[in-house]
N, C-alpha and C positions, 0 to 999 in steps of 0.2 A: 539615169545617173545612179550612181550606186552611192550607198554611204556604208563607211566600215565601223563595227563598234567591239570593243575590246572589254570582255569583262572581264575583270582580275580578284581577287581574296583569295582569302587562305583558305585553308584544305577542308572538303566539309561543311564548306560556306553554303551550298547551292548554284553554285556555278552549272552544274553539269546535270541537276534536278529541275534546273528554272527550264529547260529545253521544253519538257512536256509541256507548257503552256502556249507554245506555238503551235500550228496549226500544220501538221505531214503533210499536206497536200500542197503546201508550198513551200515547204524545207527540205533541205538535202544535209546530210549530216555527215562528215568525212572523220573520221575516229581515225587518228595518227599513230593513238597507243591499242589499238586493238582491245581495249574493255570493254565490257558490257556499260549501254547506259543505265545509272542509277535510280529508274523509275520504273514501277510496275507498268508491262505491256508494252511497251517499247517494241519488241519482237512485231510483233502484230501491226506497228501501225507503220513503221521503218522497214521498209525490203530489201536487201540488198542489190544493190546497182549492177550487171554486168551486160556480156553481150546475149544471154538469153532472156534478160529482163532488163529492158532499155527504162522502162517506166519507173526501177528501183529510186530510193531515196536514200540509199546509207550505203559506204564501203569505207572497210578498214585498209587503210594503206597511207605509208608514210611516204613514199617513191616521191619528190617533188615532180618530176616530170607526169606522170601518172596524175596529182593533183592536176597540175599546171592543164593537162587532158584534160578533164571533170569539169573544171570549171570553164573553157572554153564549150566543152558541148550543153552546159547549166545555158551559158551565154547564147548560142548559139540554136541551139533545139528542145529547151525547157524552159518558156518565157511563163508558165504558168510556178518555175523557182521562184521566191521571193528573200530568201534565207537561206544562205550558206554558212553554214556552220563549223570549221575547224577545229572539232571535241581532241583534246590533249588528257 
């Protein structure tokens, strides 16, 4: 069973700095605006997702169908996921 959680503030708040304290090896992070996240190292512990690197944890892409993918193969063939993330 999944539970969905929504965090919201204003600009600047830590919304998008509080990620670093979850754990990469079970988050997958989908960046909709193509930014860099705003924490040292990120690079390094976020790989990006494609068909050469099935094991990645990050892709920039707004495409809902493209999402709507991702998260069926999260569901599907990544049961070690625990945290989907939808960075805006």
């Amino acid at each position: 069973m999944a539970n969905l959680i929504a965090v919201s503030g204003a600009s600047g708040s830590g919304k998008s700095s509080s990620i670093r304290t979850l754990n990469p090896a079970e988050t997958f992070i989908i960046n909709v605006a193509s930014k860099p996240l705003p924490f040292k190292g990120w690079r390094s512990k976020y790989k990006t997702w494609n068909k050469t690197n099935p094991d990645g944890n990050f892709i920039n892409t707004s495409d809902i169908s493209v999402i709507g993918s991702i998260l069926n193969y999260i569901n599907t063939k990544r049961p070690e996921i625990k945290n989907v993330i939808v960075e805006d």
